[in-house]
C-alpha positions as CSV (number, residue, x, y, z in Angstrom):
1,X,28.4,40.2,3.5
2,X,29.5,36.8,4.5
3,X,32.8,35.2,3.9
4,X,33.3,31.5,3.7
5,X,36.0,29.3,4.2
6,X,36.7,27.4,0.7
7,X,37.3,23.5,1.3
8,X,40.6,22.3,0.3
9,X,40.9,19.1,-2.0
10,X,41.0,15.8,0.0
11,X,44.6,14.4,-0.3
12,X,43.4,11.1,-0.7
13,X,39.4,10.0,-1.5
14,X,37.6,7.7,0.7
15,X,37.1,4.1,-0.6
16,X,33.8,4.3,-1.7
17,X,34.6,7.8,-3.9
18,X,37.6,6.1,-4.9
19,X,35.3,3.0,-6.0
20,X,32.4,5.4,-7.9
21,X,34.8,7.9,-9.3
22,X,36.7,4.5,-11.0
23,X,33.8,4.4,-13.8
24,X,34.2,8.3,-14.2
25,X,37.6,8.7,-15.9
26,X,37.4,12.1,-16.2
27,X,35.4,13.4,-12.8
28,X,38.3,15.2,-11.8
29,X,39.3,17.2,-14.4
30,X,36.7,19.5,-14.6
31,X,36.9,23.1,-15.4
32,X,35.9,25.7,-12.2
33,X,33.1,28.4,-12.6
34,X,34.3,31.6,-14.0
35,X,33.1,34.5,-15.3
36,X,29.9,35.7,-14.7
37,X,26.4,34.4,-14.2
38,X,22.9,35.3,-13.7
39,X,20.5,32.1,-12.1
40,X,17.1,31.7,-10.4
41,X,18.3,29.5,-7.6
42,X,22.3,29.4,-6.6
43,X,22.8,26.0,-4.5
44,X,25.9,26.4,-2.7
45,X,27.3,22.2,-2.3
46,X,27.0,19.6,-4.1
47,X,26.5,16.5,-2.1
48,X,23.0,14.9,-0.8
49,X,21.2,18.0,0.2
50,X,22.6,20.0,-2.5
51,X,21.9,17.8,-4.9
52,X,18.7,16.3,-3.8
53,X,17.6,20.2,-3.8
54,X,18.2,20.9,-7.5
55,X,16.8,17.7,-8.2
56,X,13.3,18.3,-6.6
57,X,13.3,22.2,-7.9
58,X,13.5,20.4,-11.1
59,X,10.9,18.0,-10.4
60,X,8.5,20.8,-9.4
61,X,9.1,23.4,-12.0
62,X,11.8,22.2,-14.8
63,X,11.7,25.9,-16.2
64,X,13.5,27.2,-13.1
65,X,17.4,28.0,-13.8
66,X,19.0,26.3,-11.4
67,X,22.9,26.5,-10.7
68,X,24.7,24.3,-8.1
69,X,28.5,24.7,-7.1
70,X,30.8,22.8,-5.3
71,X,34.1,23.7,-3.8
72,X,35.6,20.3,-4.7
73,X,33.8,17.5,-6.8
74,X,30.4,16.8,-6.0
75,X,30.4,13.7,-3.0
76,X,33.8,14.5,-2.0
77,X,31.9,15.5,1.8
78,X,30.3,13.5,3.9
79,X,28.0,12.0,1.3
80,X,30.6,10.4,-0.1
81,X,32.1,9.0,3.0
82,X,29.2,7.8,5.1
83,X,28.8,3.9,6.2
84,X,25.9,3.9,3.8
85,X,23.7,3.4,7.0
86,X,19.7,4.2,5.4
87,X,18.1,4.8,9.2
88,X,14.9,5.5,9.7
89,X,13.5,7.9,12.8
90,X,11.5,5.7,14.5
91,X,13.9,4.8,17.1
92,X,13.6,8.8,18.5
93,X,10.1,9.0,18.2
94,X,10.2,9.6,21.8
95,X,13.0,12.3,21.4
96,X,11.1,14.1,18.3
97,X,7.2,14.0,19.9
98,X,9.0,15.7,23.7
99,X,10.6,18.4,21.5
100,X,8.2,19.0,18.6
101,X,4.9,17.9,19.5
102,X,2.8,14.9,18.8
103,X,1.9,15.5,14.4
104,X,4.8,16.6,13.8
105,X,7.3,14.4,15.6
106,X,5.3,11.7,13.7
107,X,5.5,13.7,10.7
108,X,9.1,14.0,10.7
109,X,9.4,10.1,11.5
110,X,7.2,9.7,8.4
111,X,9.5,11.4,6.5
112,X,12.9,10.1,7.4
113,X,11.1,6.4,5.9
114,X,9.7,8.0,3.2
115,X,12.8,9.8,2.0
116,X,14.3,6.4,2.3
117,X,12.3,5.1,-0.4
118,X,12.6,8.3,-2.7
119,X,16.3,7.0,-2.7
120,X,15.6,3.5,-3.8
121,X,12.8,5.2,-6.4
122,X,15.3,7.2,-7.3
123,X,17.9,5.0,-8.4
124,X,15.6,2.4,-9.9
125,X,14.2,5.1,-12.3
126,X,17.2,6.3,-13.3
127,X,19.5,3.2,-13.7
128,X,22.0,4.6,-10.4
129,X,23.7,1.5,-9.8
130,X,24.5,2.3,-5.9
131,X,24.2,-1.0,-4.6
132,X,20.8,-0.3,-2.5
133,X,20.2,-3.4,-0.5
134,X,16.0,-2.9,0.9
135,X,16.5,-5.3,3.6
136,X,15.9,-3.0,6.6
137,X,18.8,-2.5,9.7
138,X,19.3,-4.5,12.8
139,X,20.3,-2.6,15.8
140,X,21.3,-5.1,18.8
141,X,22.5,-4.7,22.0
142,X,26.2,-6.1,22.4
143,X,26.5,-5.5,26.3
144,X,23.4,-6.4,29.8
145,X,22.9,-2.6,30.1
146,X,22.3,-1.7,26.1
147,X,19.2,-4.2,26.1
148,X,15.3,-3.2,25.8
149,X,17.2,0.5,25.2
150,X,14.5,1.0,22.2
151,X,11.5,-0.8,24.4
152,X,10.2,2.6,24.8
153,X,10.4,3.6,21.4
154,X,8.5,0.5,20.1
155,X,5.7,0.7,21.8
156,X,5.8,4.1,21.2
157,X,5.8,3.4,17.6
158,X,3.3,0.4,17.9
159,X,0.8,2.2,20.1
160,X,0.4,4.8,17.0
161,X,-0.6,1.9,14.2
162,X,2.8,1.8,12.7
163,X,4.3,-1.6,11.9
164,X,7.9,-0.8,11.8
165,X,9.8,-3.5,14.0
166,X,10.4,-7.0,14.5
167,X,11.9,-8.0,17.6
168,X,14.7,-10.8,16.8
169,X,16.5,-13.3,19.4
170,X,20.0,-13.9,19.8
171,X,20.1,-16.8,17.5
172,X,18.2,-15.1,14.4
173,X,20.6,-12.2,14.7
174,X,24.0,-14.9,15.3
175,X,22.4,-16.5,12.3
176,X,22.0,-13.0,10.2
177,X,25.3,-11.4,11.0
178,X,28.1,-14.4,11.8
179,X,28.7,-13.3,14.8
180,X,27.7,-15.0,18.6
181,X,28.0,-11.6,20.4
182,X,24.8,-10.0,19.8
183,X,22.6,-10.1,23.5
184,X,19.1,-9.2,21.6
185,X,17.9,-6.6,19.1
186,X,15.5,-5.7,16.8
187,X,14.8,-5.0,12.7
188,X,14.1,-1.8,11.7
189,X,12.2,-3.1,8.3
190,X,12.5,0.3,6.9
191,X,15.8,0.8,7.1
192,X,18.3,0.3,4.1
193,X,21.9,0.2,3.0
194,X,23.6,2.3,0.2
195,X,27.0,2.8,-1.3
196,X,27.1,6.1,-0.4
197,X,29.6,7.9,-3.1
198,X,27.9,6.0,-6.1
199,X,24.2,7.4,-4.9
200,X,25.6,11.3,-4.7
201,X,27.6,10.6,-7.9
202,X,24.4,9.2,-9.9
203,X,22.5,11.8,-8.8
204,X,24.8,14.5,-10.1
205,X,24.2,12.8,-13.4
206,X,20.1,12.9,-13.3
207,X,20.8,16.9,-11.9
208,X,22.6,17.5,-15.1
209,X,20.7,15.6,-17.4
210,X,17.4,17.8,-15.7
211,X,19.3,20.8,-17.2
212,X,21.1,21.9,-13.6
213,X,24.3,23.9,-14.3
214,X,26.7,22.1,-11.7
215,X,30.3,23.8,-11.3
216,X,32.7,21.6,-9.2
217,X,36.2,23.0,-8.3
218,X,34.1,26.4,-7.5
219,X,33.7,27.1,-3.8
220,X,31.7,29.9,-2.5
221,X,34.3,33.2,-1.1
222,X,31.6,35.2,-0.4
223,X,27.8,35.8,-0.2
224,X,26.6,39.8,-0.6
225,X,23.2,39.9,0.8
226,X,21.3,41.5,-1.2
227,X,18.4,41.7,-3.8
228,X,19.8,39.6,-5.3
229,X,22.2,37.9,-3.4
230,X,25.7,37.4,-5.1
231,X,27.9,34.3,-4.6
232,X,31.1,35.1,-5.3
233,X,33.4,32.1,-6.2
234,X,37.7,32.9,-6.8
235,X,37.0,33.3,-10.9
236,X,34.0,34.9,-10.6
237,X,30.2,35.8,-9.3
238,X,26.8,34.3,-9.9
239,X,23.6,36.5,-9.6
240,X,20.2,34.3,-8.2
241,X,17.2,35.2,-7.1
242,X,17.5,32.5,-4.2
243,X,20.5,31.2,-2.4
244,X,20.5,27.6,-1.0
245,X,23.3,26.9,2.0
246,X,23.9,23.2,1.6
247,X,27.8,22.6,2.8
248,X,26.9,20.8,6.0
249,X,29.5,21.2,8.5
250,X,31.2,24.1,6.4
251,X,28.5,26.4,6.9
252,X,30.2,27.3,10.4
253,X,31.3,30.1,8.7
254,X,28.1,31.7,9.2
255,X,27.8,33.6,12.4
256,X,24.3,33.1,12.6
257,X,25.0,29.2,12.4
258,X,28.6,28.9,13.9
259,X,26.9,28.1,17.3
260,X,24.7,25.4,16.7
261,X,27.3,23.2,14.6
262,X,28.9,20.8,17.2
263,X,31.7,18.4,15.7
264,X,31.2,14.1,15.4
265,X,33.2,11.8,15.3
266,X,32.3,8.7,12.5
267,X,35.0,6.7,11.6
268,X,35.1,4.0,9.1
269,X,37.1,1.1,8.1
270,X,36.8,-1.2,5.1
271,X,38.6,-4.6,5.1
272,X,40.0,-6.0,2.0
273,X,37.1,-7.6,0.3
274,X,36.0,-11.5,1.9
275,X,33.2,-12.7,0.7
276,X,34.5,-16.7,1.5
277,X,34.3,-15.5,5.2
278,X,31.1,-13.6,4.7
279,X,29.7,-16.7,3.1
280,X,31.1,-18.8,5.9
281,X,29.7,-17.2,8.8
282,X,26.0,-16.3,6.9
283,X,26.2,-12.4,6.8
284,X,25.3,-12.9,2.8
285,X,22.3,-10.4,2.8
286,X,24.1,-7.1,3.2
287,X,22.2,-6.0,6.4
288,X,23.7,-3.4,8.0
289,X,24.5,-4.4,12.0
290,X,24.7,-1.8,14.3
291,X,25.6,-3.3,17.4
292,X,25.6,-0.2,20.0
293,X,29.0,0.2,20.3
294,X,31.1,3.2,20.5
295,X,34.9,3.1,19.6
């Protein structure tokens, strides 16, 4: 038996919820799970991984029930709060190849850019307007000791036939981004850049309209182990065949997890919106920057 924590509502949404939930008049008045249930798959969260799950069970076998629940409204976590930073792997190639091996620290590189464009399929087949700009990420160097940092993993990436990067001088990236204080950097091409809380909210709406039962308002109490597991939620219990942990740093209420969930830091700030500035200083293509700094 395992006992969670339930997540308290956020006091106040982050911008970018705030900015998708503003075409959903009625998100937060939902009704909680109660009663009793009986599923094949009970998906515990509802913001990327949860929902990307249900969505891909779907997409494999649409005749599986699937039931997701969320302890406050689905991309109220960290998928609703991100930067909307779309970054590829590449740049740890080195990292994933000394800890997993040669195929499959390229596999998971693969991957990351693949999944990457599953996101832009995603929302083009399914009209979710979450602003995704394909224009890949620059990451520069901003200080004498933070250039040629990724050298290694360039050639890396180079030596094994990918085309990933393109190397860019301190006047293309001045020009890109507006501002003189970038030293050198380079374009990850595969990279993109998302508004984060419209992409978990549209794809709550393709789960549902695949037939996923999605209960927001309903966080997980308590998890019998068992065949079958039970979730128990405050108004009631649902019975699956499978049980899918997907609350991200909330599952440190699971002693078998507890230990290797460290907390980060990753704070954002939005400015009141500019674009006669932006158009001023030339950052018009919405490329993310990230310049190697840490506050």
């Amino acid at each position: 038996m395992t006992r969670l924590q339930p997540v308290r509502g956020a006091r106040k949404r982050a911008l970018w919820l705030e900015e998708a939930l503003a075409v959903e008049p009625d998100a937060e008045n939902v009704e909680p799970f109660s009663g009793k249930l009986v599923t094949d798959i009970c998906i515990v969260g509802g913001g990327y991984t949860g929902l990307w799950t249900a969505l891909k069970i779907k997409e494999h076998d649409p005749s599986v029930d699937v039931t997701l629940i969320e302890a406050d409204i689905c991309g109220s976590g960290a998928s609703g709060r991100n930067g909307g930073f779309a970054s590829t792997w590449w740049l740890k190639l080195p990292t994933l190849i000394e800890k997993y091996g040669e195929e499959e620290g390229q596999r998971l590189a693969r991957k990351c850019g693949d999944a990457i464009e599953a996101i832009s399929r995603l929302c083009n087949e399914h009209g979710i307007d979450a602003d995704v700009r394909t224009e890949g990420i620059l990451v520069t160097a901003t200080a004498p000791g933070q250039v040629g940092r990724w050298r290694e993993a360039v050639e890396m990436v180079r030596a094994r036939g990918y085309d990933v990067f393109t190397e860019m001088t301190p006047e293309e990236i001045a020009r890109q981004s507006g501002s003189p204080v970038h030293l050198a950097g380079i374009l990850d091409r595969n990279g993109a850049r998302i508004q984060p809380a419209l992409l978990a909210r549209g794809m709550r709406r393709v789960a549902l309209a695949k037939g996923v039962r999605i209960f927001e308002h309903s966080p997980a109490t308590e998890i019998l182990r068992g065949r079958p597991p039970v979730v128990r939620t405050p108004l009631g219990a649902i019975v699956a065949d499978k049980v899918v942990l997907a609350t991200n740093a909330w599952m440190c209420s699971l002693p078998e997890i507890r230990r290797a969930v460290l907390p980060m830091s990753s704070d954002m700030i939005a400015t009141a919106p500019i674009p006669e500035r932006l158009q001023e200083i030339g950052w018009t293509s919405g490329r993310p920057v990230g310049d190697s700094h840490m506050m």
